[in-house]
C-alpha positions as semicolon CSV with decimal commas, in nm:
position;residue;x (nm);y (nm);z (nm)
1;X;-2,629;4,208;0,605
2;X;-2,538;3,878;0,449
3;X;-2,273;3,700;0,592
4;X;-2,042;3,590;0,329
5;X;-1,965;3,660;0,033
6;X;-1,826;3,402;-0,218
7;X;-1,658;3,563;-0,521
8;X;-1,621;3,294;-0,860
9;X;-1,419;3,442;-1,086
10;X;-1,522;3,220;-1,452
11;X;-1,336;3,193;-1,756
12;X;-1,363;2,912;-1,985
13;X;-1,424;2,638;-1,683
14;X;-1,716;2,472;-1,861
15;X;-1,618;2,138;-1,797
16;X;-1,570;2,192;-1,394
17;X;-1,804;2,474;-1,359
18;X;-2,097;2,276;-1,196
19;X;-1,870;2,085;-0,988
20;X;-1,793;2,403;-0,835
21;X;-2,115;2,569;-0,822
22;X;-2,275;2,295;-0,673
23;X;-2,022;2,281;-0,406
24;X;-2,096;2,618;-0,282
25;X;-2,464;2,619;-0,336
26;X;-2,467;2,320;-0,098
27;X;-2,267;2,442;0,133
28;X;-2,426;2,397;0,530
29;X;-2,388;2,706;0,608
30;X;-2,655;2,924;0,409
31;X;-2,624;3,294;0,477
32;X;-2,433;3,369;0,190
33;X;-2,441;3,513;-0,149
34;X;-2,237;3,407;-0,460
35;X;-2,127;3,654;-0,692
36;X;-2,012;3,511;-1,047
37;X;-1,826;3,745;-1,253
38;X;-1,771;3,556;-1,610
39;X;-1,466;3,709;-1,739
40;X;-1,552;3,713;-2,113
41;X;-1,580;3,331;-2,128
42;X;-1,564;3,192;-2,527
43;X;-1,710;2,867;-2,396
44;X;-2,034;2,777;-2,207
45;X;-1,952;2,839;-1,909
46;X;-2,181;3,194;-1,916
47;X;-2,484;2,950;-1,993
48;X;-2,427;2,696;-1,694
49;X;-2,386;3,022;-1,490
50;X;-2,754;3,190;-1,606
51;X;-2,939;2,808;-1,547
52;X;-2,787;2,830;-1,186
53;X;-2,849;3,201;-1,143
54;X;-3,208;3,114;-1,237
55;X;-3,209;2,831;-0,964
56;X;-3,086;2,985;-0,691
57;X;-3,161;3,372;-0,607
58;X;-2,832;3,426;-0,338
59;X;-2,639;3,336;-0,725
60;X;-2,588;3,707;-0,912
61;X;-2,396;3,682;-1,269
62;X;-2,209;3,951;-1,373
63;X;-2,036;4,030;-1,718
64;X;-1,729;4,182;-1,823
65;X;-1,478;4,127;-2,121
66;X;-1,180;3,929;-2,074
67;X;-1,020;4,120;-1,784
68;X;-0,766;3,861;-1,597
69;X;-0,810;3,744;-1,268
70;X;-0,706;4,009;-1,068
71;X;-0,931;4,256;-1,235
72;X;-1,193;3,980;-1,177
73;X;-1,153;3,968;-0,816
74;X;-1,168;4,284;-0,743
75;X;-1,458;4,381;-0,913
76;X;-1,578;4,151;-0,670
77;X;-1,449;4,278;-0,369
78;X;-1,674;4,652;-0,493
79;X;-1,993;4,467;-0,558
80;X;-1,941;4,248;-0,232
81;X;-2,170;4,295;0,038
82;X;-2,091;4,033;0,290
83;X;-1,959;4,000;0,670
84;X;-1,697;3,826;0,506
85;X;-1,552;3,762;0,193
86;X;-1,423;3,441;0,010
87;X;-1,279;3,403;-0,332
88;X;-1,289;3,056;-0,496
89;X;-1,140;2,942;-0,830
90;X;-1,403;2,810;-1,097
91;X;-1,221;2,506;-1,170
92;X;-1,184;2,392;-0,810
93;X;-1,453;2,301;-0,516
94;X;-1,531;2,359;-0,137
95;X;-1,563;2,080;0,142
96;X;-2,009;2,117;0,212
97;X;-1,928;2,235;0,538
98;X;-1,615;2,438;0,470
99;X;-1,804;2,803;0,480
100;X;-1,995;2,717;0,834
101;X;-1,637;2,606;0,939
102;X;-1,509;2,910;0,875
103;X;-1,760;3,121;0,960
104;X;-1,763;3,005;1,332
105;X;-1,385;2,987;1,395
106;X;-1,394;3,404;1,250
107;X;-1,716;3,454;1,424
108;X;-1,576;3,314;1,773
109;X;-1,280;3,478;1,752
110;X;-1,350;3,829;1,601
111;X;-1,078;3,798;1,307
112;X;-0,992;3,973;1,020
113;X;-0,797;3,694;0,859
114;X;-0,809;3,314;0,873
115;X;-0,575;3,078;0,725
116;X;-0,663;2,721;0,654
117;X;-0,492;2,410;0,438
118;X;-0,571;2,336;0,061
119;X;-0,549;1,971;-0,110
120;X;-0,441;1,892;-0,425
121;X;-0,622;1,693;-0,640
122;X;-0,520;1,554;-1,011
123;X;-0,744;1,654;-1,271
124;X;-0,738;1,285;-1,418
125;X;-0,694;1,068;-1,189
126;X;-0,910;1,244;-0,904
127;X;-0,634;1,137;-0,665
128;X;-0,594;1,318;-0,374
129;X;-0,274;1,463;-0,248
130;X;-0,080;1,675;-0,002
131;X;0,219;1,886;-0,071
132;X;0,454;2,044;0,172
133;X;0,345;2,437;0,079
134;X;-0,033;2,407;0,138
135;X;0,044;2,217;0,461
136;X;0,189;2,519;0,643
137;X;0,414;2,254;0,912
138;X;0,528;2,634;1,058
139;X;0,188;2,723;1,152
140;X;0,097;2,407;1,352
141;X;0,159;2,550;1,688
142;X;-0,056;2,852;1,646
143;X;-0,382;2,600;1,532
144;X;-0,671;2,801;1,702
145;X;-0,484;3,068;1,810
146;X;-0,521;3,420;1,754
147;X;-0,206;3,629;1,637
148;X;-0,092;3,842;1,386
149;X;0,236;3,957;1,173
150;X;0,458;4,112;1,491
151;X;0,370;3,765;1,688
152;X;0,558;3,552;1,419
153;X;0,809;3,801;1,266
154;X;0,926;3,673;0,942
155;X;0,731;3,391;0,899
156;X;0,468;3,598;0,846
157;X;0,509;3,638;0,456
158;X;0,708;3,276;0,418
159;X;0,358;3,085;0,412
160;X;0,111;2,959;0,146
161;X;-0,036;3,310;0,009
162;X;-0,318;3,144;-0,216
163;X;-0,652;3,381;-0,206
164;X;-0,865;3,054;-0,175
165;X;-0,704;2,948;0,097
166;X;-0,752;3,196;0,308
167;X;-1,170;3,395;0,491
168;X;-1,113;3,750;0,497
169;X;-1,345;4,008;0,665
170;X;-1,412;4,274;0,421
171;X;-1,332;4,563;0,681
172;X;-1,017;4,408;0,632
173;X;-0,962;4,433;0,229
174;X;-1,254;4,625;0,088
175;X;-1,008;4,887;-0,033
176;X;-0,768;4,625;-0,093
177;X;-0,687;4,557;-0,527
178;X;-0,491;4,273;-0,665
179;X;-0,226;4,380;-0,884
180;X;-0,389;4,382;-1,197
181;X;-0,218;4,265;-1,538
182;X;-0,001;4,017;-1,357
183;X;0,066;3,645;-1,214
184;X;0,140;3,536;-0,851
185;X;-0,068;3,796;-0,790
186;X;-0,198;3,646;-0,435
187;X;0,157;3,694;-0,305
188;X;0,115;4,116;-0,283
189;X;-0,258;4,061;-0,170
190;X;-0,208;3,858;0,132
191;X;0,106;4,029;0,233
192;X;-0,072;4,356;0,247
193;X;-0,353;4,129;0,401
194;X;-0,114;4,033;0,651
195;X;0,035;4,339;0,738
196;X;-0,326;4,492;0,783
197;X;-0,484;4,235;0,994
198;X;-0,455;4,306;1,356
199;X;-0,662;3,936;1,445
200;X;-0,524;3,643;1,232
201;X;-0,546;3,257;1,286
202;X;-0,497;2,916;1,110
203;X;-0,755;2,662;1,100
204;X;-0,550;2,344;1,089
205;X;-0,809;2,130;0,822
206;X;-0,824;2,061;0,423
207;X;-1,165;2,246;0,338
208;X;-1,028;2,306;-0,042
209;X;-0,982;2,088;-0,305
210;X;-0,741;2,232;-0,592
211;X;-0,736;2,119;-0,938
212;X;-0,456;2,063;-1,107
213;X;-0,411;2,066;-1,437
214;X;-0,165;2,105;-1,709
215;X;-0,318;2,426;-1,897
216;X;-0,315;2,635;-1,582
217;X;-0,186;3,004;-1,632
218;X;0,113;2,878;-1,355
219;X;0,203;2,558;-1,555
220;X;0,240;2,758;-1,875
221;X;0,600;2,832;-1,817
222;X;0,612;3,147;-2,069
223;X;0,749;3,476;-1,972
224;X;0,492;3,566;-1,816
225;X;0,690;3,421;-1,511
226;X;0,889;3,709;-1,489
227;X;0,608;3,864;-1,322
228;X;0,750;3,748;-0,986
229;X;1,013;3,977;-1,010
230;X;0,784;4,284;-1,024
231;X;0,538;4,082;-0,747
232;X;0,836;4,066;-0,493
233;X;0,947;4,399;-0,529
234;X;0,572;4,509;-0,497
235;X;0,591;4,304;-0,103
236;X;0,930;4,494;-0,015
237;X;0,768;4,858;-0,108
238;X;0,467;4,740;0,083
239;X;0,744;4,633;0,382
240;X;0,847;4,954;0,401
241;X;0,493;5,127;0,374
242;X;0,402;4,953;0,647
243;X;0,776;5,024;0,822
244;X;0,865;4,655;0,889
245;X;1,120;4,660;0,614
246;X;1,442;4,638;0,895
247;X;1,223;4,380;1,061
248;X;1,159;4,175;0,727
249;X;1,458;4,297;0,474
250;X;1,689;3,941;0,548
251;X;1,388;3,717;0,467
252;X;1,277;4,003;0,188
253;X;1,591;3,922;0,051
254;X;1,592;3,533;0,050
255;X;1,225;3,565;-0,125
256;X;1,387;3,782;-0,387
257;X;1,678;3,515;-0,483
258;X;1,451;3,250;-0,406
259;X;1,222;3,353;-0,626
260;X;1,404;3,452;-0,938
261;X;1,630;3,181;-0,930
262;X;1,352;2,882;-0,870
263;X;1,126;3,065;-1,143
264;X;1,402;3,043;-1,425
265;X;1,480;2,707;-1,305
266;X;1,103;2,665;-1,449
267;X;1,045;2,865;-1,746
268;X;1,084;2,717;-2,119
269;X;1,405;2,757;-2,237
270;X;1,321;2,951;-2,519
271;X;1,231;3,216;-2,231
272;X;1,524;3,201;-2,030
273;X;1,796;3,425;-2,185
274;X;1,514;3,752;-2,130
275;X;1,411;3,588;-1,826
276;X;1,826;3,575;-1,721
277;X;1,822;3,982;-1,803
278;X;1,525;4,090;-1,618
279;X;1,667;3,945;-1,298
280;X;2,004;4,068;-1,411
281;X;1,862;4,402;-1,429
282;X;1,644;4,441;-1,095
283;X;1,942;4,251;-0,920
284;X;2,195;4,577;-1,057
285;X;1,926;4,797;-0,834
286;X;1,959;4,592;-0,505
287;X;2,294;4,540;-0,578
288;X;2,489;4,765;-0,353
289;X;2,221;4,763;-0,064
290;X;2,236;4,393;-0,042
291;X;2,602;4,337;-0,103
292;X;2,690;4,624;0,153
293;X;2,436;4,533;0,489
294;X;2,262;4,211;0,328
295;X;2,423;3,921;0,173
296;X;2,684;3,885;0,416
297;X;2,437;3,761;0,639
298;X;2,244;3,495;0,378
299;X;2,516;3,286;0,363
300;X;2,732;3,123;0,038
301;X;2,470;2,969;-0,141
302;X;2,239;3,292;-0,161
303;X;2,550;3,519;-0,194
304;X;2,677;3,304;-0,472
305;X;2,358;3,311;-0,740
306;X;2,289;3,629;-0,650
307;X;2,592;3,747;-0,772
308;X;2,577;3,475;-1,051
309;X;2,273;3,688;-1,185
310;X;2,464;3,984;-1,185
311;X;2,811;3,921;-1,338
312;X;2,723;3,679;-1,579
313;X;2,710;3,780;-1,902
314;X;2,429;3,566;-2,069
315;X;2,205;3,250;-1,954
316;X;2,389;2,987;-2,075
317;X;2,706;3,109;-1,866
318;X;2,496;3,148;-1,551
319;X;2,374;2,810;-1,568
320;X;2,734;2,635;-1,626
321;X;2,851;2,797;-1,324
322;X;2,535;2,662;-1,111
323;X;2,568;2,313;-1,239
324;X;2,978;2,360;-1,105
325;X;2,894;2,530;-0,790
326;X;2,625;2,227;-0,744
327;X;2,855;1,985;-0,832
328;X;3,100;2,134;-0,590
329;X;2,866;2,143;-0,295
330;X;2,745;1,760;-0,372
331;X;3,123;1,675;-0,394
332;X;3,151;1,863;-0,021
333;X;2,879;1,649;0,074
334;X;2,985;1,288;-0,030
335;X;3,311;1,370;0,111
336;X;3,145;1,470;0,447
337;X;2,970;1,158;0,424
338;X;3,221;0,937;0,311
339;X;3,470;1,088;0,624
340;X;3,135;0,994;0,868
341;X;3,108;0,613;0,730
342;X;3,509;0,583;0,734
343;X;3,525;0,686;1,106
344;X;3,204;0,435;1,145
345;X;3,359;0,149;0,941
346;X;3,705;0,246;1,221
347;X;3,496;0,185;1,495
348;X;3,327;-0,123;1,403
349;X;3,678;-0,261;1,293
350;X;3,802;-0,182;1,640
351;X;3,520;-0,348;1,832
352;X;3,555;-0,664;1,577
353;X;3,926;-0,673;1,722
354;X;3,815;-0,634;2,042
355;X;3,591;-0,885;2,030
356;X;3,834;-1,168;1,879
357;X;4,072;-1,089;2,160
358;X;3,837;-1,187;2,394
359;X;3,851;-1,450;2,607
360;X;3,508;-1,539;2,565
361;X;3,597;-1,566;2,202
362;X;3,882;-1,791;2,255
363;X;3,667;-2,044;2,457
364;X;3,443;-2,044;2,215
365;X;3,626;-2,155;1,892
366;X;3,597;-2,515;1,929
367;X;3,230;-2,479;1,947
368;X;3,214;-2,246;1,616
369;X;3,399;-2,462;1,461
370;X;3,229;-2,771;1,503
371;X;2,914;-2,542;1,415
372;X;3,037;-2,499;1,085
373;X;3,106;-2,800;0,965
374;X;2,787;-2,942;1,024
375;X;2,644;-2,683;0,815
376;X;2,874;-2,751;0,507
């Protein structure tokens, strides 16, 4: 059996294709076989595929017509015969050693899932760059340790969910699909993944370098976005599949507001008023769980634009009363602030005072004087 089994979905990624390719074909770590599946490419990105297929016999290159991604990537998972599988976007690359990496940290410690950091790179510049999500801070203590979902409670779905960031074994998700016809369609995936994996651990190293660039599918802000709504509901069915929703429903919750709210904060505006009524109407169907057991416990902000989303009556209202409720909560702050540097500016006024009715201070005014008039 081969090892591993790297999955390249390809669609139109002529122009990074063989930076890609050549990243995994060099890869240390040999055992592997790479499985291209061009997605009914218009470009030539089919042709660089067959000159590397040709090259290299662990390369196969398989057809289909324009599919999406998720489709892609599973037809991967059935032709996959590895110990493991890993998926890799076309338009991105691997660190050489990244797959040996991985390999032995999984190998050592019998997992089904491990977890490791992506890097951003810009598609112009080349730059290299960190951001906050793909760094995983809340992970850092469990670096080389084994765990799974029950050992970290609800942090278990609040973490970067990207399918190249993560080594699966295919025990683990061979019967596993993406959600098919949709966007942010890693978040259902891993969260299943998660839920499933009984040995999990996070490899604490950049061994991915992502591309980004400004015709992405997630930087075309269309209403396509929308999507999230049905993705998050799709994680709290799966919750309660996998009876964790009591465990998970506060943090469930948060995701869901979270979510819609920072996704319309996003889309074009010529997208936002249907955008405003699809979360209006999947908010109606949480409604009276949430405002009954839930919200009370989320606190005034979360409360607030949820129920924002549900009584207002179009998109232009809902954001007028964010930009006010914003406004108010800055307002709360500067005051807060203001009340902490007035009690500050008290203090230093007092120990000025105390200071001049010193004796020290008194003995010392001749000298001060006479100090300042030699330097006028």
């Amino acid at each position: 059996m081969v090892k591993i089994s790297v999955i390249v979905p390809v669609y139109n990624t002529e122009n990074y294709l063989r930076e890609c390719l050549d990243s995994i074909v060099n890869q240390t770590f040999e055992d592997i076989e790479i499985i291209c599946i061009n997605d009914g490419s218009t470009d030539n990105s089919l042709d660089i595929l067959r000159k590397y297929e040709e090259s290299d016999k662990r390369i196969s290159v398989v057809c289909q017509p324009n599919s999406g991604l998720s489709i892609t990537r599973n037809h991967g998972i059935k032709l996959a015969k590895g110990e493991y599988i890993y998926f890799i976007d076309s338009d991105d690359y691997l660190e050489l050693t990244a797959l040996e990496e991985l390999y032995r940290a999984s190998d050592e410690n019998n997992l089904d899932l491990l977890i490791f950091k992506l890097i951003n790179f810009d598609d112009g510049t080349t730059n290299k760059y960190t951001s906050e999500y793909y760094e995983m801070e809340s992970l850092k203590y469990l670096n080389g340790k084994v765990f799974n979902y029950a050992d970290i409670g609800e942090d278990a779905l609040n973490f970067a969910v990207s399918a190249p960031g993560k080594f699966y074994k295919r025990e683990l998700i061979h019967d596993m699909k993406f959600p098919e016809k949709l966007i942010f369609e890693d978040n259902v995936f891993f969260a299943q993944a998660m839920l499933k994996a009984k040995r999990v651990s996070f490899y604490d190293k950049h061994l991915y370098n992502r591309r980004i660039r400004n015709d992405s599918i997630t930087t075309t802000k269309t209403i396509k976005f929308a999507d999230s709504i049905i993705i998050i509901n799709k994680i709290i069915e799966l919750s309660k599949e996998f009876d964790v929703y009591e465990q998970f429903k506060y943090g469930l919750a948060k995701k869901k507001i979270d979510s819609a709210y920072f996704r319309y904060s996003l889309v074009d505006d010529e997208f936002k008023e249907e955008f405003f009524k699809r979360v209006q109407n999947d908010f109606t169907d949480y409604g009276n769980e949430y405002e009954k057991d839930i919200l009370p416990s989320l606190g005034k902000t979360y409360n607030y634009i949820f129920g924002c989303f549900l009584n207002c009556h179009n998109h232009e209202e809902f954001d007028l009363k964010i930009k006010i409720f914003n406004f108010k909560k800055n307002n709360e702050k500067l005051k807060k602030q203001n009340k902490k540097l007035k009690k500050e500016l008290d203090n230093l006024k007092k120990k000025n005072e105390s200071i001049k009715s010193s004796q020290s201070w008194k003995i010392t005014k001749h000298l001060r004087q006479i100090s300042n008039s030699l330097k006028k």
